[in-house]
DRENPA-3360 file (N, C-alpha, C; in nm, 2 decimals, always signed):
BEGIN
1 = XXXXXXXX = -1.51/-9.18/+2.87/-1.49/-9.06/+2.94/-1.53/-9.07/+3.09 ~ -1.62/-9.13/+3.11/-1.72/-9.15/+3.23/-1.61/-9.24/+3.34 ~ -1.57/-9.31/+3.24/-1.48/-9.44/+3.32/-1.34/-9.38/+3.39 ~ -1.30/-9.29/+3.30/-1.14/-9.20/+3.32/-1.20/-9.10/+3.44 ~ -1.29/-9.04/+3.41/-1.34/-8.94/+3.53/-1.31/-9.01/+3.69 ~ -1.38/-9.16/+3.71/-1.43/-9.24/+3.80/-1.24/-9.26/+3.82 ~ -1.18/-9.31/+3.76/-1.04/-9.38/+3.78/-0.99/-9.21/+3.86 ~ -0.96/-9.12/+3.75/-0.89/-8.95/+3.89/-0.99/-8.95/+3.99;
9 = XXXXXXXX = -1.12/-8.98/+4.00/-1.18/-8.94/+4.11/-1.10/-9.03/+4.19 ~ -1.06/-9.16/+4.19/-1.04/-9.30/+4.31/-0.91/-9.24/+4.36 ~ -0.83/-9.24/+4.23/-0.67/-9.17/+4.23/-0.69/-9.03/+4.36 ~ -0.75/-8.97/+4.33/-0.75/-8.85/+4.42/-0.82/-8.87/+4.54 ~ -0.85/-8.98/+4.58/-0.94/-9.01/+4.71/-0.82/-9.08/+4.80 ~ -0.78/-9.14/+4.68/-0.62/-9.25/+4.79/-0.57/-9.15/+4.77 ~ -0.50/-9.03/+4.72/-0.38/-8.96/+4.72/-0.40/-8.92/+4.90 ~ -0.53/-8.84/+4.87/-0.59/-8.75/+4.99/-0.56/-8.83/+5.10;
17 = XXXXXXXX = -0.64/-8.96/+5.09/-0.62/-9.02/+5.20/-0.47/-9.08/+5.24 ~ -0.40/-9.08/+5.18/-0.26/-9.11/+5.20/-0.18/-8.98/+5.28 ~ -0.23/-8.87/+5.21/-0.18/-8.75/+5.28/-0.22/-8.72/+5.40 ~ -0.37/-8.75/+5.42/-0.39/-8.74/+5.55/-0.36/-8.80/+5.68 ~ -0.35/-8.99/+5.62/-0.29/-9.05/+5.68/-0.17/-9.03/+5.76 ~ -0.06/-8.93/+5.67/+0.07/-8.89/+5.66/+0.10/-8.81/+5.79 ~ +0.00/-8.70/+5.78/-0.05/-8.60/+5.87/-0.05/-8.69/+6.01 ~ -0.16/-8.78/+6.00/-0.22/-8.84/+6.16/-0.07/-8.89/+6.19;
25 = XXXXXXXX = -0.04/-8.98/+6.11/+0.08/-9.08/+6.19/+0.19/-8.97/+6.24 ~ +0.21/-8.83/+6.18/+0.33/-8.77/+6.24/+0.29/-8.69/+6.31 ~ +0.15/-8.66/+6.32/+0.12/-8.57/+6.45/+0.12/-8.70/+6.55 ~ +0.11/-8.79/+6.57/+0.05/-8.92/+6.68/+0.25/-8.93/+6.70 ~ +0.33/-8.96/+6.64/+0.45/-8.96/+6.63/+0.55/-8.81/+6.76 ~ +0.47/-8.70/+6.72/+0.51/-8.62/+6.80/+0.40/-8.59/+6.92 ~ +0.30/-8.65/+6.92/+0.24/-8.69/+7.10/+0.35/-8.72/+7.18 ~ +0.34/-8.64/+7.29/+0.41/-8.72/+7.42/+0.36/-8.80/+7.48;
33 = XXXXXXXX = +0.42/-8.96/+7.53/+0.37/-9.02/+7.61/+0.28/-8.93/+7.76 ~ +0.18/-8.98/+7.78/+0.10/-8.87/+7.88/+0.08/-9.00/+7.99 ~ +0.07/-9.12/+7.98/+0.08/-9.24/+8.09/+0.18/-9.32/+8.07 ~ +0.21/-9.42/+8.14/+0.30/-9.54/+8.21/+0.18/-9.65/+8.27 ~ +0.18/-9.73/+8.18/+0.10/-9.82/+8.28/+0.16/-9.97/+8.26 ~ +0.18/-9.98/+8.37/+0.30/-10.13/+8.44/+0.22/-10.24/+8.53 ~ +0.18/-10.33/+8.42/+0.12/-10.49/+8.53/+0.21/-10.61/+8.54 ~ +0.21/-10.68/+8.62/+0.28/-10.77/+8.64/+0.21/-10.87/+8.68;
41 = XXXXXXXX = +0.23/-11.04/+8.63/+0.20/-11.13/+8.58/+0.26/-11.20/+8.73 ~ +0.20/-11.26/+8.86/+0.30/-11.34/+8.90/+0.22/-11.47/+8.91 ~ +0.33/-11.57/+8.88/+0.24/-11.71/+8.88/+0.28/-11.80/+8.99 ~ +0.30/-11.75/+9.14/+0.29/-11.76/+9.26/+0.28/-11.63/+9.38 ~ +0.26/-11.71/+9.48/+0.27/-11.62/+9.54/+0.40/-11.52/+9.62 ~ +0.52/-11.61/+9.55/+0.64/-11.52/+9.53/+0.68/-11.37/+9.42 ~ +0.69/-11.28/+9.52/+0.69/-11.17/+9.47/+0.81/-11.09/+9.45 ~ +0.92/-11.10/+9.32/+1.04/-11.04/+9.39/+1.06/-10.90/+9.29;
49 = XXXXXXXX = +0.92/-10.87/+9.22/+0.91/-10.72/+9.14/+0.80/-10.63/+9.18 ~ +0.78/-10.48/+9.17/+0.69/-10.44/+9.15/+0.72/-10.31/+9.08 ~ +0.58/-10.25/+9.02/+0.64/-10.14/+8.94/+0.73/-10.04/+9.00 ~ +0.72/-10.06/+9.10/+0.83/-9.94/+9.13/+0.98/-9.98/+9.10 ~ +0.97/-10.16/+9.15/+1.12/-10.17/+9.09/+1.14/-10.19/+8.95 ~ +1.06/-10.18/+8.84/+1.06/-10.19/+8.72/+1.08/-10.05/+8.66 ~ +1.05/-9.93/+8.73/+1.09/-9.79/+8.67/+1.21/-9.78/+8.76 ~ +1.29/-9.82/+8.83/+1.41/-9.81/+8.91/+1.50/-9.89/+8.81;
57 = XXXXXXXX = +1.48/-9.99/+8.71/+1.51/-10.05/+8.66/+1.53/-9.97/+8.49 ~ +1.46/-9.90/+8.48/+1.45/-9.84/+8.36/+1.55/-9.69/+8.36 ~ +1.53/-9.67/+8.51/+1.66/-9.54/+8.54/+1.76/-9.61/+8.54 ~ +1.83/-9.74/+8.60/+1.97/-9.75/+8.58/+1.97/-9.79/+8.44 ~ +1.89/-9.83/+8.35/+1.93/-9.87/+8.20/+1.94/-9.72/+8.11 ~ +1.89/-9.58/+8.16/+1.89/-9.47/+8.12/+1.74/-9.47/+8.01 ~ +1.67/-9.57/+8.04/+1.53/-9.56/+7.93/+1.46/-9.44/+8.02 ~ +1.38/-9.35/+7.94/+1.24/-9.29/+7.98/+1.12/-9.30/+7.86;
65 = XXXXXXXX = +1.01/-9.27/+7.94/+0.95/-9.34/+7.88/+0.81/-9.18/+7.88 ~ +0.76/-9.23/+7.99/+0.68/-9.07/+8.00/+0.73/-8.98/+8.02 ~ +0.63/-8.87/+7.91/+0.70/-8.74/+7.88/+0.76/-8.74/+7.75 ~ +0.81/-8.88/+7.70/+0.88/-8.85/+7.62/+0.80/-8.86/+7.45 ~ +0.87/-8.82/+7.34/+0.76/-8.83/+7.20/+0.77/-8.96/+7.16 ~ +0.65/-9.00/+7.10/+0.65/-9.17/+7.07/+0.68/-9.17/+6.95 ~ +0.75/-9.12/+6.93/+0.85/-9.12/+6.79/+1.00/-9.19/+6.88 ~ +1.04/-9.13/+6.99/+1.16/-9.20/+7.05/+1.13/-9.29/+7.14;
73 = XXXXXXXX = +1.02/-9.33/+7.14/+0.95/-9.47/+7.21/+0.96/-9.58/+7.11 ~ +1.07/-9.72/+7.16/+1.09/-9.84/+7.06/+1.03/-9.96/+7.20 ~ +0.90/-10.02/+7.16/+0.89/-10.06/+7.23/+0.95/-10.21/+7.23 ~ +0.99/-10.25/+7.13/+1.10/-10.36/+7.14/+1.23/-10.35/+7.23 ~ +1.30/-10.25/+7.16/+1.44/-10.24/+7.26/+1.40/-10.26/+7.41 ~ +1.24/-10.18/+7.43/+1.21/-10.18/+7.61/+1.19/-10.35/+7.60 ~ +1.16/-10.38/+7.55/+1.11/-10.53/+7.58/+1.22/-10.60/+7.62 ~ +1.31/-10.59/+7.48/+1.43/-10.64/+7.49/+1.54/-10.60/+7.61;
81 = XXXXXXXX = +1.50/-10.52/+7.66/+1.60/-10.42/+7.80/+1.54/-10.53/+7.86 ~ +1.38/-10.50/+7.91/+1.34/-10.57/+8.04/+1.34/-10.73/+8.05 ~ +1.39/-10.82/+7.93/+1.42/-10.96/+7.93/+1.54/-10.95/+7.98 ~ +1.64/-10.88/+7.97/+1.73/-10.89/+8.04/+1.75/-10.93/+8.21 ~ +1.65/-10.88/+8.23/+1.63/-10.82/+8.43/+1.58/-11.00/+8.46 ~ +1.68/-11.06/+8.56/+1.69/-11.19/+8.58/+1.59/-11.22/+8.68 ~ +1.45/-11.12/+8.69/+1.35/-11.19/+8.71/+1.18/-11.23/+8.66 ~ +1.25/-11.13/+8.50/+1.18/-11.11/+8.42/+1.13/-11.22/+8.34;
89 = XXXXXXXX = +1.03/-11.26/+8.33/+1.00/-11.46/+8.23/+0.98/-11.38/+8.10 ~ +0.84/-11.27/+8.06/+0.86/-11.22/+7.92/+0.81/-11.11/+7.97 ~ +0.84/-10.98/+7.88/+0.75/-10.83/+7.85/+0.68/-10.81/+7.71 ~ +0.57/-10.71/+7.72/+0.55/-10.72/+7.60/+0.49/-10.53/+7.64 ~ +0.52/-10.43/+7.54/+0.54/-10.30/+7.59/+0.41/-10.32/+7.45 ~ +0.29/-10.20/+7.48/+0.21/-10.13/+7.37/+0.20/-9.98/+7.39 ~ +0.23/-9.96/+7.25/+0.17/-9.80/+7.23/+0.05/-9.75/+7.20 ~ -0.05/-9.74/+7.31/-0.18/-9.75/+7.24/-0.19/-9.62/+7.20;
97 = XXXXXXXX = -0.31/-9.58/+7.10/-0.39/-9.45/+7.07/-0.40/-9.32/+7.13 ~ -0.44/-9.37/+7.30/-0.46/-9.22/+7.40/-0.30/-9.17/+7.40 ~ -0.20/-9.24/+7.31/-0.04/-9.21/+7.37/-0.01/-9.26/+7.52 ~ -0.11/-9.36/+7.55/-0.01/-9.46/+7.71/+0.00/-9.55/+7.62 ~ +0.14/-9.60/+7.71/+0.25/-9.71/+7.68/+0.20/-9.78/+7.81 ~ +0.14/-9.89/+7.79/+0.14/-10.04/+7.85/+0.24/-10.13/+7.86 ~ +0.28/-10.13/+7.99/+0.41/-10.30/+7.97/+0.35/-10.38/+8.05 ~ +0.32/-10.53/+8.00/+0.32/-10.64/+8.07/+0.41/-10.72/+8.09;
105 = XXXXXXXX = +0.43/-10.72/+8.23/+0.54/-10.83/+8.25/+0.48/-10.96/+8.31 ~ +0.52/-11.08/+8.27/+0.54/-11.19/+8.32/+0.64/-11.25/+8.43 ~ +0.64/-11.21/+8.59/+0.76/-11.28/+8.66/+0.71/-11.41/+8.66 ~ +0.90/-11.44/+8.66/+0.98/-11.62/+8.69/+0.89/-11.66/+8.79 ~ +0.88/-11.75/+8.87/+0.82/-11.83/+8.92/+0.95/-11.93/+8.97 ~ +0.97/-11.93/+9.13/+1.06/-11.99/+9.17/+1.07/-12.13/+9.19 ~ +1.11/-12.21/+9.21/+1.06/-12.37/+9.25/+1.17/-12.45/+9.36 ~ +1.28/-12.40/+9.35/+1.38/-12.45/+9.48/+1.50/-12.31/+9.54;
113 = XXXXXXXX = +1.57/-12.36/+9.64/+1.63/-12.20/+9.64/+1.77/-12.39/+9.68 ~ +1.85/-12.32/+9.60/+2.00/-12.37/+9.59/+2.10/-12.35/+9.71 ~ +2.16/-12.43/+9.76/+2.25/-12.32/+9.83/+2.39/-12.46/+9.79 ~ +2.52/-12.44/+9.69/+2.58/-12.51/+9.63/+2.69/-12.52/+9.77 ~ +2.76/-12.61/+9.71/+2.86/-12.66/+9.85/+2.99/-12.55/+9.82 ~ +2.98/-12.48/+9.75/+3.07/-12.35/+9.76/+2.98/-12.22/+9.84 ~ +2.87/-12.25/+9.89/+2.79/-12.16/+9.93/+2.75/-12.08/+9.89 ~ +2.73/-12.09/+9.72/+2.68/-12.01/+9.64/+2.55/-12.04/+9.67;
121 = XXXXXXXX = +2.39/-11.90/+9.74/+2.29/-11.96/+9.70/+2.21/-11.85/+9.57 ~ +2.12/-12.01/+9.49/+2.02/-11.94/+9.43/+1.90/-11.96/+9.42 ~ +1.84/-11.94/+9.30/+1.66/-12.02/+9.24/+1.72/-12.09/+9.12 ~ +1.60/-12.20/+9.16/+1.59/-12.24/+8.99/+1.43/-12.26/+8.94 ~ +1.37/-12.18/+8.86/+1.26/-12.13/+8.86/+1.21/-12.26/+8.74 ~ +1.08/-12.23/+8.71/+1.02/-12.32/+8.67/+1.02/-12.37/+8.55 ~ +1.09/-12.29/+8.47/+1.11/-12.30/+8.29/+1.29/-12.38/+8.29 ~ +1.34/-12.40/+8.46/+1.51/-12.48/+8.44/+1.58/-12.36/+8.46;
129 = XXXXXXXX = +1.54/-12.21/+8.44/+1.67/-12.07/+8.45/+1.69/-12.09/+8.59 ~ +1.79/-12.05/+8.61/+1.86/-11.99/+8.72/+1.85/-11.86/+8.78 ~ +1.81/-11.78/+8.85/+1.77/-11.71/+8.90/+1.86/-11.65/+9.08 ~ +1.89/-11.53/+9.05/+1.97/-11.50/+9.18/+1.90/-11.44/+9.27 ~ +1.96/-11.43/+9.43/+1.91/-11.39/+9.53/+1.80/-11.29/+9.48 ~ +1.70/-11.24/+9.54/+1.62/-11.09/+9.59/+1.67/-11.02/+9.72 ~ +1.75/-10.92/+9.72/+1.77/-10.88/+9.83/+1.64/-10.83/+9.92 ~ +1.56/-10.81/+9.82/+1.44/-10.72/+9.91/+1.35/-10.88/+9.98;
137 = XXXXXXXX = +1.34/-10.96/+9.87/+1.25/-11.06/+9.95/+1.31/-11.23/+9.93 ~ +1.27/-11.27/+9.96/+1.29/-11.46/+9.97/+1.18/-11.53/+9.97 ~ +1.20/-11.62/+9.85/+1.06/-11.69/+9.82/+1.04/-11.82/+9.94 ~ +0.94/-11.87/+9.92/+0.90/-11.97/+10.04/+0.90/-12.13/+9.97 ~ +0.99/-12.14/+9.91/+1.02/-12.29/+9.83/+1.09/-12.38/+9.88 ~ +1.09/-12.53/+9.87/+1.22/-12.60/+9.90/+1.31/-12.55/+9.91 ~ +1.41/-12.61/+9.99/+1.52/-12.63/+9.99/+1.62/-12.69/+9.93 ~ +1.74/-12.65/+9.86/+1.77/-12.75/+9.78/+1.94/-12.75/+9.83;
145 = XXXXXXXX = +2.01/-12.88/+9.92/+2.14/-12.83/+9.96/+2.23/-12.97/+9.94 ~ +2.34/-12.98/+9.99/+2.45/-13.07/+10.01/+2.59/-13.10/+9.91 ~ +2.62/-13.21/+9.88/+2.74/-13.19/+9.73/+2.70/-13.14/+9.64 ~ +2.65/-13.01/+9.61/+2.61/-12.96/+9.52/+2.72/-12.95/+9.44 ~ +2.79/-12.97/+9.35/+2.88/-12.91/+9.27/+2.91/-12.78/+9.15 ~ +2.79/-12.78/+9.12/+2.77/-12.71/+8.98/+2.76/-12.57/+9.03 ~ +2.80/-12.48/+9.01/+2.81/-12.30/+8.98/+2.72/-12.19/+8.95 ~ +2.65/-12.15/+9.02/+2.58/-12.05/+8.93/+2.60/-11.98/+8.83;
153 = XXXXXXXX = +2.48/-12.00/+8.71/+2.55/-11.97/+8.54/+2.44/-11.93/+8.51 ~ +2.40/-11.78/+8.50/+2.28/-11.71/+8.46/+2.21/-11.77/+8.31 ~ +2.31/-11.81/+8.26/+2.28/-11.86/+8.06/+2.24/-12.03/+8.14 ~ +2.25/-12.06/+8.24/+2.19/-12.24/+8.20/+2.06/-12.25/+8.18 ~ +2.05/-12.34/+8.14/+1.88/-12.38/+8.12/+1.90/-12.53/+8.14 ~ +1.81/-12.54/+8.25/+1.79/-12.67/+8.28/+1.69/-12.77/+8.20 ~ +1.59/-12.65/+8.14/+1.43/-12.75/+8.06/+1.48/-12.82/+7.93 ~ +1.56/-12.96/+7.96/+1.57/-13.02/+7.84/+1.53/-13.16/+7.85;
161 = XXXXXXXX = +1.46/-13.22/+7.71/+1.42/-13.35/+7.74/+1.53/-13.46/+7.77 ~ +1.49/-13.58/+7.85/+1.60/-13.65/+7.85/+1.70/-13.75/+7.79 ~ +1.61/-13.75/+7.63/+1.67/-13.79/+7.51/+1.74/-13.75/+7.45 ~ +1.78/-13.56/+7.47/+1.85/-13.53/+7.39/+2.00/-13.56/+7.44 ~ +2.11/-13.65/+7.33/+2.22/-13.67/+7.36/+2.30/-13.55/+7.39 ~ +2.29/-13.45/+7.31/+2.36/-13.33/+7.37/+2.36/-13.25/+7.48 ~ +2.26/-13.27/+7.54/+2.21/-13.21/+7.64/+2.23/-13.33/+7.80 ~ +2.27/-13.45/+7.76/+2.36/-13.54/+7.89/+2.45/-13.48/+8.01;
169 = XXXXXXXX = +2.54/-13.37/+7.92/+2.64/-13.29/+8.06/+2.51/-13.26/+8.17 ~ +2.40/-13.22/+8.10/+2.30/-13.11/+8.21/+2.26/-13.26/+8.28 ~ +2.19/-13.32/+8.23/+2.13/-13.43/+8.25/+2.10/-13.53/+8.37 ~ +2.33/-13.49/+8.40/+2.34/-13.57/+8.51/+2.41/-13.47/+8.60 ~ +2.33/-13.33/+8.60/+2.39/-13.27/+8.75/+2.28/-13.26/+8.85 ~ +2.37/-13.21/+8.93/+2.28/-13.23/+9.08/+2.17/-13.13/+9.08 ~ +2.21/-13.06/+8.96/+2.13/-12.91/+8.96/+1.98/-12.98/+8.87 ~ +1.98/-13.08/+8.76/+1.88/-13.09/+8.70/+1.79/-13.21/+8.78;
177 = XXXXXXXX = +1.87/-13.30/+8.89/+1.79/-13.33/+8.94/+1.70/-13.28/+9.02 ~ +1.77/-13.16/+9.07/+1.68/-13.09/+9.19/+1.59/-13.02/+9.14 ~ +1.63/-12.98/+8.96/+1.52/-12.93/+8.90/+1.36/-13.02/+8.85 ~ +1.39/-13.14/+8.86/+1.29/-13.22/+8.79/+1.23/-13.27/+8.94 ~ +1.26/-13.34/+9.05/+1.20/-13.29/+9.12/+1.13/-13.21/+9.26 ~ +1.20/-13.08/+9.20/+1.09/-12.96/+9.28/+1.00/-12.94/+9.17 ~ +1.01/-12.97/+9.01/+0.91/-12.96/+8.97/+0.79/-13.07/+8.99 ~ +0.83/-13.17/+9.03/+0.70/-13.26/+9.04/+0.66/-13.25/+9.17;
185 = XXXXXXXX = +0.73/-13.19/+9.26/+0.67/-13.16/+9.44/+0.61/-13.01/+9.39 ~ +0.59/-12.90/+9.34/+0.54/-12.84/+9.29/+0.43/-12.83/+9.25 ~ +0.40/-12.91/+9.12/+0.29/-12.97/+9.06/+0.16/-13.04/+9.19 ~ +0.24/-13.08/+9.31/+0.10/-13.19/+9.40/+0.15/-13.08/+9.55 ~ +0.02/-13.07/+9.54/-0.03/-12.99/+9.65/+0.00/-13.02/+9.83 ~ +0.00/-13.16/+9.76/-0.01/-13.20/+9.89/+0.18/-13.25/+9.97 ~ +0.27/-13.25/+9.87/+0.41/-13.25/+9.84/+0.46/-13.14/+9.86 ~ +0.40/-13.01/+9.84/+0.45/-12.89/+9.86/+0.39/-12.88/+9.99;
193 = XXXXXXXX = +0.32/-12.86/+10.06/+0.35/-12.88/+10.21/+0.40/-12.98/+10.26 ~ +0.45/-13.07/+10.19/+0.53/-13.17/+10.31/+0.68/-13.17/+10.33 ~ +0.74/-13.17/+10.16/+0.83/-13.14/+10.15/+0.93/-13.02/+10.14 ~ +1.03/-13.00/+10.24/+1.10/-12.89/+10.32/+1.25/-12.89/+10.28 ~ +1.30/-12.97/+10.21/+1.47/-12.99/+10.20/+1.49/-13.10/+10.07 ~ +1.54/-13.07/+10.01/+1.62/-13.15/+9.90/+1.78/-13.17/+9.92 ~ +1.79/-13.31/+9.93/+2.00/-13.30/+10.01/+2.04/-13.36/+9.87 ~ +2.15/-13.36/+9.82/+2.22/-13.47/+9.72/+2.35/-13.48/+9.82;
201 = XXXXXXXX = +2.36/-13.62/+9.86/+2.44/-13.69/+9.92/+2.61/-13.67/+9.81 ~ +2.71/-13.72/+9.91/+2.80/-13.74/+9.83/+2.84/-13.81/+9.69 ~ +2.74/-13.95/+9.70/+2.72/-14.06/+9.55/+2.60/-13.99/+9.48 ~ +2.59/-13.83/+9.50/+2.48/-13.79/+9.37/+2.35/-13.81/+9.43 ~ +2.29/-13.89/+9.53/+2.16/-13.94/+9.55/+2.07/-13.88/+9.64 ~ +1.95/-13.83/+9.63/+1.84/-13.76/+9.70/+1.83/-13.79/+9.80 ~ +1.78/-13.69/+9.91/+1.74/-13.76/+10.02/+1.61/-13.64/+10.04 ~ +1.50/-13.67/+10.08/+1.42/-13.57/+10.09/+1.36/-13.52/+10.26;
209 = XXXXXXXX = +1.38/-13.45/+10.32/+1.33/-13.45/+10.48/+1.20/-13.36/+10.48 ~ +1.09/-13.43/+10.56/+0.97/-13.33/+10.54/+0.97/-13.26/+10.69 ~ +0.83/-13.19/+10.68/+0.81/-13.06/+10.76/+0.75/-13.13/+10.87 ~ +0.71/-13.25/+10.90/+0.65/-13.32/+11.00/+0.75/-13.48/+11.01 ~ +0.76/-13.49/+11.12/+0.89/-13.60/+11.13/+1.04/-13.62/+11.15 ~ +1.09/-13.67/+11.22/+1.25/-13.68/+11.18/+1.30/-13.77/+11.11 ~ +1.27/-13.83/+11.02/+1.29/-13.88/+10.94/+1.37/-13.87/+10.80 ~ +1.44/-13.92/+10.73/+1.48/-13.91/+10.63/+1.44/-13.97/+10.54;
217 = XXXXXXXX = +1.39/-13.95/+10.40/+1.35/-14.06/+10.32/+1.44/-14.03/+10.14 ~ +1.54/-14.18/+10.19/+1.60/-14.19/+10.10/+1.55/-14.23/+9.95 ~ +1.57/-14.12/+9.86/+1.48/-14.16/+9.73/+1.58/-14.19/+9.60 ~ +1.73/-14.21/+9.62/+1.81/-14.24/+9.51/+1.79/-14.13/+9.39 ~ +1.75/-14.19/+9.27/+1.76/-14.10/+9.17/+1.65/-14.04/+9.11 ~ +1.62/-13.93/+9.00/+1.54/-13.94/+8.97/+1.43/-13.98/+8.87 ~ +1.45/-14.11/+8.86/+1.40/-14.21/+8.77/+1.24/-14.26/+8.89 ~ +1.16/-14.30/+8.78/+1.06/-14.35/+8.88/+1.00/-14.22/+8.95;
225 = XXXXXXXX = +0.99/-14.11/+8.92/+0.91/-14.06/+9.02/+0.78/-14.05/+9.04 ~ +0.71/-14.07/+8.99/+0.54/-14.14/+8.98/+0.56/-14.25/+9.10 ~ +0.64/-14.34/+9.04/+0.65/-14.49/+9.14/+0.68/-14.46/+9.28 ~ +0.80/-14.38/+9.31/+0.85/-14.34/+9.42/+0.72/-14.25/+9.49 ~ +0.71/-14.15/+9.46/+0.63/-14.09/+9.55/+0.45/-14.11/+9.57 ~ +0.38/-14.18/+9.48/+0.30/-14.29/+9.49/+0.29/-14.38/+9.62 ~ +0.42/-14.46/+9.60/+0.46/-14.54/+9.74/+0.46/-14.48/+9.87 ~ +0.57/-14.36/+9.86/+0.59/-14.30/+10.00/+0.45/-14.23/+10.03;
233 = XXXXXXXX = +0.38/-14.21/+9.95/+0.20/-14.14/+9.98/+0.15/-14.25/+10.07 ~ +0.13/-14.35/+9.98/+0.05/-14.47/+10.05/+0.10/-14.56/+10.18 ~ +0.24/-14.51/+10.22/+0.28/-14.53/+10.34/+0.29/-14.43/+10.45 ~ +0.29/-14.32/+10.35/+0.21/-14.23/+10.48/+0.09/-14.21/+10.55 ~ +0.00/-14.23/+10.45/-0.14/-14.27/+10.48/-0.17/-14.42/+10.57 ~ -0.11/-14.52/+10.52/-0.19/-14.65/+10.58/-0.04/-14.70/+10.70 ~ +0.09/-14.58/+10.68/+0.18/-14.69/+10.78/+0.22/-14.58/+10.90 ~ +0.26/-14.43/+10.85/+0.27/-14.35/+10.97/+0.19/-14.30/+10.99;
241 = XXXXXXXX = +0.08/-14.27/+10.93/-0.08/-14.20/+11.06/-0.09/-14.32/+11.15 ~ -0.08/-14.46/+11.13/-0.13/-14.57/+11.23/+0.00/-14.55/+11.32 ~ +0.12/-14.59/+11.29/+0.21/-14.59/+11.41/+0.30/-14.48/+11.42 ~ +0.29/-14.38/+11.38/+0.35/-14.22/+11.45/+0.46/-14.19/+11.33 ~ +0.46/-14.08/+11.38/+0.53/-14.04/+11.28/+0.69/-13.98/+11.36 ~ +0.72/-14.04/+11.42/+0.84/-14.09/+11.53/+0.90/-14.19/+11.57 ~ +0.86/-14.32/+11.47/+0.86/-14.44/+11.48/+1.03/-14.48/+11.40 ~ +1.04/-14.43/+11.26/+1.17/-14.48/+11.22/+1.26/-14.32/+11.19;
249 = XXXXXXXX = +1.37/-14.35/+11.16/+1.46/-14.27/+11.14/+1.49/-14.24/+11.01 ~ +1.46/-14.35/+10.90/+1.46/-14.37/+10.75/+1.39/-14.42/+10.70 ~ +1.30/-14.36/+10.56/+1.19/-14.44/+10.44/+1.26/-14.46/+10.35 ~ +1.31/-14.60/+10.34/+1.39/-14.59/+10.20/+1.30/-14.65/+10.09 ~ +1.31/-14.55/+9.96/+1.23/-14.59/+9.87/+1.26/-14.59/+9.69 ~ +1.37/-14.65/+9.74/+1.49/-14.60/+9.59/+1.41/-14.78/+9.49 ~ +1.36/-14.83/+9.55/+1.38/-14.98/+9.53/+1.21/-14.99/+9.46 ~ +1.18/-15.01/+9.38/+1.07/-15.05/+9.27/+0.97/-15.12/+9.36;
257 = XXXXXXXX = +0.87/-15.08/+9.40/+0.72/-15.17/+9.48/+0.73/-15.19/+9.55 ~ +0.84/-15.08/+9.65/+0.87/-15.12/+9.81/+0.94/-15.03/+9.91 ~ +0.90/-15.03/+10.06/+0.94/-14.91/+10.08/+0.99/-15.00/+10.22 ~ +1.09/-14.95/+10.27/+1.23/-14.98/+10.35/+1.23/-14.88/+10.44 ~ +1.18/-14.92/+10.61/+1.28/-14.85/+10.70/+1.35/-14.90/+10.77 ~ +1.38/-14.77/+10.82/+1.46/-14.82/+10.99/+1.44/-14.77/+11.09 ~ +1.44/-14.86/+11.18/+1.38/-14.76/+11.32/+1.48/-14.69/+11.39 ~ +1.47/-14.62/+11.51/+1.56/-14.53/+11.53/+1.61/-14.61/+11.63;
% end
């Protein structure tokens, strides 16, 4: 008898608390959003969002957000809205407790700005996407210009390894070279202030021009780039601090453990 008492007592403690549960979640359901709170992630010092343009963004998609009951608050769909925005890297929207909705966003990160031999220009940001102008601002990255061939295509993605056979078309355009390396002038500190211009010649091949010099330094493809820019380091250091950096007109350094100029 003792034991049956104890079992409807448990039974009536979960019922209650189920009901009350019931209660909280549908009153919390019809709370109104009472805040908005919008941070942004940038992993340079290129800036081409801010919340203001992220709630300008949310009016041309017809979302609202505060004010409204967090019953018609999905914070997926907002996620999934704001991955759409082609400067967006990820969002992640929360409904906390007080009834504020938190969004974090993560912006792209630029790494070259394109300008194709149809004069199409763009970015190509650090994950391989493609990324289009900012009318409000312009990042401060390489340059990336000359036979460009390839089109701007919001869906490419450049970040593929270079084993995979399927992934060859990308492989060998002008666009993944320029992608692999602004990402390694990127990565070294001392490459991002030197180098100012990325050309692809008519045979496909790099030429790099820096911010000190007139010089050209021809660097072929991009295989070896450890080797390549290694070399052109150590000949900047031990061969143009000693004799000027006005001395030749070309570093050529396409060639395995050796670096080639010409004088002007």
């Amino acid at each position: 008898m003792k034991r049956i008492l104890i079992i409807s007592l448990w039974v009536v403690l979960v019922a209650g608390l189920a009901v009350s549960l019931g209660f909280v979640g549908k009153a919390h359901d019809q709370t109104i959003c009472s805040s908005l709170d919008i941070r942004i992630k940038y992993k340079s010092d290129d800036f081409f969002l801010t919340s203001e343009d992220v709630l300008g963004y949310f009016t041309s998609k017809g979302i609202k957000i505060k004010g409204q009951p967090l019953s018609e608050i999905d914070p997926e769909a907002i996620e999934s809205a704001l991955k759409t925005n082609p400067y967006i890297e990820n969002a992640e929207v929360y409904v906390e407790l007080n009834a504020n909705v938190k969004i974090v966003i993560t912006q792209k990160m630029p790494l070259a700005r394109v300008v194709n031999k149809f004069d199409q220009s763009f970015y190509i940001d650090d994950q391989g996407a493609l990324i289009p102008l900012n009318p409000k601002y312009s990042a401060r990255v390489v340059v990336a210009n000359g036979f460009i061939n390839e089109f701007y295509v919001p869906s490419l993605n450049l970040n593929i390894k270079d084993s995979e056979g399927a992934d060859s078309v990308i492989a060998n355009t002008s666009l993944y070279k320029i992608y692999k390396i602004a990402s390694y002038i990127n990565k070294d500190e001392f490459w991002k202030a030197q180098i100012e211009e990325i050309f692809i010649d008519s045979k496909g091949e790099i030429e790099l021009y820096c911010k000190v010099g007139d010089f050209k330094v021809l660097f072929g493809d991009i295989d070896n780039l450890d080797i390549k820019f290694q070399n052109l380091f150590y000949f900047f250091k031990n061969g143009l601090n000693k004799i000027g950096w006005s001395k030749y007109s070309t570093v050529n350094v396409k060639f395995k453990n050796q670096v080639v100029c010409s004088k002007l």
